[in-house]
N, C-alpha and C positions, 0 to 999 in steps of 0.2 A: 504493500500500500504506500503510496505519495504520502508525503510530510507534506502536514498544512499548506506550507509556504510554497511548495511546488507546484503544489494544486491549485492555489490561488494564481498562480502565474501565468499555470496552464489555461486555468479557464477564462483568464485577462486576455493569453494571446489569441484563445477563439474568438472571446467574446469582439476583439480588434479586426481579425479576418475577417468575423462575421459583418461589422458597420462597412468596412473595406468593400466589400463584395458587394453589401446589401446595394449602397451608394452608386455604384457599377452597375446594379441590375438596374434601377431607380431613373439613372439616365438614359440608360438603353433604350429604354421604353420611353423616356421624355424625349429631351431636348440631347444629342449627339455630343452639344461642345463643351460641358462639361466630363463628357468620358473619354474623349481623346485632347483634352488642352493640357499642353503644360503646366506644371507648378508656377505660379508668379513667382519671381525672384526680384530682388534690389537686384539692380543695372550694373554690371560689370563685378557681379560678385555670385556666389553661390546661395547666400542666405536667402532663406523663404520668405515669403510673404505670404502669411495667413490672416484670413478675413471673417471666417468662422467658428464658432463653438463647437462644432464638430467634427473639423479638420483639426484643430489647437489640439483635441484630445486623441485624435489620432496617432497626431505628431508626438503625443508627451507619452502616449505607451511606448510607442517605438524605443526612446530614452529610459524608460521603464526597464525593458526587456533586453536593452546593454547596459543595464546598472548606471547607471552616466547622471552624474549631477545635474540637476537644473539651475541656474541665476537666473531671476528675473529682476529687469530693470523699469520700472513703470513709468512714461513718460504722457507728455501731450502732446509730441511734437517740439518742432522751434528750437531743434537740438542745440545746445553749446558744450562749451568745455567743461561744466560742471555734469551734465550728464556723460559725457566722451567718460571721463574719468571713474563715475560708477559702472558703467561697463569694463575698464580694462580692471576695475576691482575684482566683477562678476567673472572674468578669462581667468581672472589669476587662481580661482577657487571654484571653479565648476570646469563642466567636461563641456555642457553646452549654453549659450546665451540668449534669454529670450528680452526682447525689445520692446515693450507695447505700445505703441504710438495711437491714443485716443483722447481727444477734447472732450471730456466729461459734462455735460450740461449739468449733471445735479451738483457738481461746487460751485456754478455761478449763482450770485444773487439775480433776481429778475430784473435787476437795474444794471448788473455786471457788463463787461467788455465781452459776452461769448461771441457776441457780433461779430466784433473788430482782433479777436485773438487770432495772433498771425499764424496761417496754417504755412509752412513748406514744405513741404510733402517730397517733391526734387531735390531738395535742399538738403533734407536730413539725411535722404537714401545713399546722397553721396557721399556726407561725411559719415556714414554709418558703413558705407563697402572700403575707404579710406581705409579707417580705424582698424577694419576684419585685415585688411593686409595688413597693416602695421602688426596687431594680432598677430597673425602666420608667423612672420620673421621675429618676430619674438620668443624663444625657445622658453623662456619663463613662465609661459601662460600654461593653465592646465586647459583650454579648452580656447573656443571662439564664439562668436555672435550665431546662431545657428537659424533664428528664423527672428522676424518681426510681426509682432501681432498687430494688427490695423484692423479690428471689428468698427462696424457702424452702429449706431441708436438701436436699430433694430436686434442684436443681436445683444447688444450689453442689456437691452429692457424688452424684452419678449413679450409681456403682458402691457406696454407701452409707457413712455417716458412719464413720471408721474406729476413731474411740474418742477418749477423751482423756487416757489413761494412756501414760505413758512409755515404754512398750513395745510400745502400739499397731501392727498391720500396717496399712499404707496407704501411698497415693502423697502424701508432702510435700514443702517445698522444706526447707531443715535450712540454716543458714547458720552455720556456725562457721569459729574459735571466737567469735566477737560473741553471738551466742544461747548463751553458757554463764554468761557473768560477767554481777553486778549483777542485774538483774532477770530474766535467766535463770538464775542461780544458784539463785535464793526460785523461782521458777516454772517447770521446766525443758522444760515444753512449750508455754510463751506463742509465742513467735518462731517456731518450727517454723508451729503456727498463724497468727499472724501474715504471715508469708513464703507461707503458700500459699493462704490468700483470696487477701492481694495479688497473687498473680500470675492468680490465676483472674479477679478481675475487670479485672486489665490485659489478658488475653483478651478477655474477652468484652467491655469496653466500647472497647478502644482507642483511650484520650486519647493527645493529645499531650502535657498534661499531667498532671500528677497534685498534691493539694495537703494536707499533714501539718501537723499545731500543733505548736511546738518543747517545747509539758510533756512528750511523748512521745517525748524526746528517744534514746535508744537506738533505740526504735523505727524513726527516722528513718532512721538512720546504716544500720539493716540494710537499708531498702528501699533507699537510694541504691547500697549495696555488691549488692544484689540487681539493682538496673536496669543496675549497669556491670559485673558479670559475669556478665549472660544475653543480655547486649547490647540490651536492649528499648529501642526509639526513642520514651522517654517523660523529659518532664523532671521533676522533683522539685520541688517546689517547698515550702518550709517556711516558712510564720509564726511568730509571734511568740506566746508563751503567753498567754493572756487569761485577767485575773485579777481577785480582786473589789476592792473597795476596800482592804483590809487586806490584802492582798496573796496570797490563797490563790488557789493556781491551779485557773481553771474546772476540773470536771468533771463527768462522768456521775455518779461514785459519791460526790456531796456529796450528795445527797439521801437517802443511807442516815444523816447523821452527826448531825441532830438536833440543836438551839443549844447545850446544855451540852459537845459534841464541838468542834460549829464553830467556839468560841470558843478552844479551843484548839488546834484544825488547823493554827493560821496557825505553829507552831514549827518546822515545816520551814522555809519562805520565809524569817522570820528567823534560823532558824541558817545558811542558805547567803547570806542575804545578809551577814552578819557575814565568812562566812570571801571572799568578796567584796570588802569592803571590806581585807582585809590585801592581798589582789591590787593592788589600784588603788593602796593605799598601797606598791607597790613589791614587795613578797614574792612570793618564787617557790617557797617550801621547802612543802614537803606539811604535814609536822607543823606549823609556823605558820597555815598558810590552814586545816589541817582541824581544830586545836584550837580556833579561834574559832568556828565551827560546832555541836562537839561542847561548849562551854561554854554556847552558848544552850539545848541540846537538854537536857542534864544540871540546868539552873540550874529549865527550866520545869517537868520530871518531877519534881524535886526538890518543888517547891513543888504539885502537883499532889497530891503525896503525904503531903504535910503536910496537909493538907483531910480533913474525911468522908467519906466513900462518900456520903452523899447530895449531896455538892457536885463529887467531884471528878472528873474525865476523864483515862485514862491510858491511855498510849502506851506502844510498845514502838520501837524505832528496832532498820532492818533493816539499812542502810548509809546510810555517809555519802561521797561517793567524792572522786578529784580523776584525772580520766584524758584519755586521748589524745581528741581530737576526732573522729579519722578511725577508729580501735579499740579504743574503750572500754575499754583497758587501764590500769590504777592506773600509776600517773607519781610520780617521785620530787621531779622539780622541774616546773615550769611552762615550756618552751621559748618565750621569747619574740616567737619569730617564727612563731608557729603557736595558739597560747595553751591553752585547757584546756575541758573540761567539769566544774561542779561538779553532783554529784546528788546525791538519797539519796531515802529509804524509809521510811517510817513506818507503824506499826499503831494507829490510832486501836482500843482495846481495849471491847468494850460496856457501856456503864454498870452497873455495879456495883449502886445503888440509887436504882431509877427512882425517882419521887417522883405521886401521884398528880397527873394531867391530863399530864405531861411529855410534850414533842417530843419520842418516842427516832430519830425518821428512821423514811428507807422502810424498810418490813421489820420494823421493830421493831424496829431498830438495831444489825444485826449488829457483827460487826469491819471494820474501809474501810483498805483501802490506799489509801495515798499518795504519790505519787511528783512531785518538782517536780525544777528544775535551773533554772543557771544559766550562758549561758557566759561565759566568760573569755576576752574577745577581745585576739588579737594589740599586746604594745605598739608602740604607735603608729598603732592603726586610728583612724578618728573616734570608733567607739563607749567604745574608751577612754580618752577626752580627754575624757568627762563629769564 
C-alpha cells in the first residue's frame, strides 16, 4: 500500500491530467484556438504569461510534482527598482518566480486615482525579460522569474467586483483594528482591499513564499498578522525600501509628480530621518523624536510658501507617526527592547501655476500621496550600532 503522501500526489497528478485533458476536450468541441495556440510569453524571454485561475493552478502542480519552491512577488504593475529587487530576492530563495501584475480596484477609494494609475504593461514585460537574463548569468540565484500572473476583474471576482465604497456588500478579509489607524484612517477601504487580493492570490498561486518592500510598511505588518491568523503555510518575506538618490522612496505614483513636485517630495524622508536621528542619539520620548520630524516638514512648507505660485510646490502632511512595530498603535515612549516604526503621509498638492512646456507628471499632475517610514531598530541590534 502507498504512504499517505504518495497517494496524495498521485491523485494530485490525475487529478492535473484530468483538468489538462478535460480543457483539450472542452475546446475541441468549442472554439479550435485555444487548443492549438501557444502559451503567451513576455517578449524575448521564456516566462509565461498566465491570465487564468485555472491555468495558474495548473502551472503550480507542475512545481508541485518537481518539488520546486515557489516566490511570489505581488505587484500592480509600473515596475521599478524597488520591485526589480524583491524579485532577485524571490531567485535567490526559490527554484521558480511568480510575478502578478494586477491593479486591484478594491484598495482604491471611490474618489482614488484607479483612473489615472499608470498601466505599462510593454514596459514592465521588458524590464521583467531584462532582469530573467541578468537572472540566468547569475550563478547565485536558486531559481528564475518562471511565469507572470496578469488575471482580469473577472477572474480575481467571479461572483462580480463588489464596489469600492465603504459600505460595499461583498466577500473581504477586514483585519482590525491594524486597517483603521494611519493609512487606514485617510483611506478606510485600502486594507480591507489589500487583505483580500492577498489572500486570493495566496490561493490561487500557493508560494511558499511571499515577498513585500518595507515603504509599505503597515501594509506589511497586516499580511504577516493575516498569514499567522488564517494559518497559511507561506512565509513573508520583507525588503528593504529602495530609494532614489536623494533619498525618496521608489514608487509607482512618482510619475504623477513632475520635477517642480519631485524636488520637493524628498520632505518626508528628511523629516523622518531627523526625528531618527534623536533615536540613535538616545531618545525614547515621542514628543522629542516626532518634533524633529515635524520641524523639517513645517520649516520646508514654510519656505514653499514664501515662493510664487509659479515656482512653488505645496504639501499638505496627513501624519507623522511613532508606533508599535507589531500594531501600529501610537507609542508614548520607544521600548527599547523591541524598538519602533517611524511613518507618515504626505499630499504633494497640484501645481498651482503651470508655466508653459512644464513636466506637470503622468496625468497632468494630479495630487500623489506619499507614504515613506523608517524603523527604529531595537537598542543594541547591529543595525543600531551604525
Amino acid at each position: 500500500m502507498l504512504p499517505p503522501t504518495i497517494r496524495r500526489l498521485a491523485g494530485s497528478r490525475a487529478h492535473a491530467q484530468r483538468t489538462i485533458s478535460t480543457t483539450a476536450r472542452r475546446t475541441a468541441f468549442g472554439s479550435t484556438i485555444r487548443r492549438f495556440a501557444a502559451p503567451e510569453v513576455v517578449p524575448s524571454s521564456h516566462i509565461r504569461v498566465v491570465r487564468t485561475v485555472e491555468l495558474m493552478r495548473v502551472w503550480r502542480r507542475r512545481q508541485l510534482f518537481g518539488q520546486r519552491l515557489v516566490g511570489l512577488v505581488p505587484t500592480m504593475g509600473a515596475l521599478h527598482d524597488g520591485h526589480l529587487s524583491l524579485i532577485r530576492a524571490a531567485a535567490r530563495e526559490n527554484h521558480t518566480v511568480v510575478v502578478s501584475v494586477y491593479v486591484n480596484p478594491a484598495q482604491f477609494g471611490a474618489n482614488e486615482d484607479l483612473d489615472s494609475y499608470p498601466v505599462t504593461w510593454d514596459d514592465d514585460c521588458r524590464k521583467l525579460a531584462e532582469l530573467d537574463r541578468e537572472l540566468a548569468d547569475d550563478g547565485a540565484n536558486l531559481g528564475r522569474i518562471s511565469a507572470v500572473f496578469a488575471p482580469g476583474n473577472r477572474e480575481m471576482y467571479p461572483l462580480g467586483f463588489p464596489g469600492q465604497e465603504v459600505d460595499s456588500h461583498g466577500n473581504f478579509v477586514v483585519m482590525t483594528p491594524i486597517s483603521e489607524v494611519l493609512e487606514g484612517k485617510t483611506r478606510p477601504t485600502f486594507f480591507r482591499g489589500v487583505a483580500t487580493v492577498c489572500m486570493k492570490l495566496f490561493n490561487i498561486v500557493e508560494p511558499e513564499r511571499v515577498y513585500f518592500g518595507q515603504k509599505d510598511v503597515q501594509q506589511t505588518v497586516v499580511i504577516r498578522n493575516m498569514v499567522r491568523d488564517f494559518m497559511l503555510p507561506i512565509e513573508v518575506v520583507v525588503g528593504p525600501t529602495s530609494r532614489e538618490s536623494d533619498g525618496l522612496a521608489m514608487s509607482s505614483r512618482n510619475v504623477y509628480l513632475g520635477q517642480r513636485r519631485r524636488d520637493v517630495a524628498t520632505v518626508l524622508n528628511r523629516a523622518l530621518v531627523a526625528a531618527e536621528r534623536k533615536y540613535l542619539g538616545g531618545h525614547i520620548d515621542r514628543g522629542i523624536i516626532l518634533k524633529a520630524a515635524k520641524r523639517v516638514a513645517q520649516e520646508t512648507l514654510d519656505l514653499q510658501k514664501a515662493m510664487t505660485p509659479e515656482r512653488r510646490a505645496l504639501f499638505e502632511v496627513d501624519y507623522i507617526s511613532l508606533a508599535d512595530p507589531d500594531t501600529m498603535q501610537e507609542v508614548g515612549t520607544v521600548d527599547r527592547k523591541s524598538g519602533a516604526i517611524l511613518s507618515g503621509a504626505i499630499k504633494m498638492l497640484p501645481v498651482e501655476s503651470p508655466q508653459p512646456g512644464e513636466d506637470l507628471g503622468h496625468s497632468d499632475g494630479p495630487a500623489v500621496r506619499l507614504i515613506d517610514n523608517i524603523v527604529l531598530e531595537p537598542f543594541g541590534s547591529k543595525r543600531n550600532k551604525r
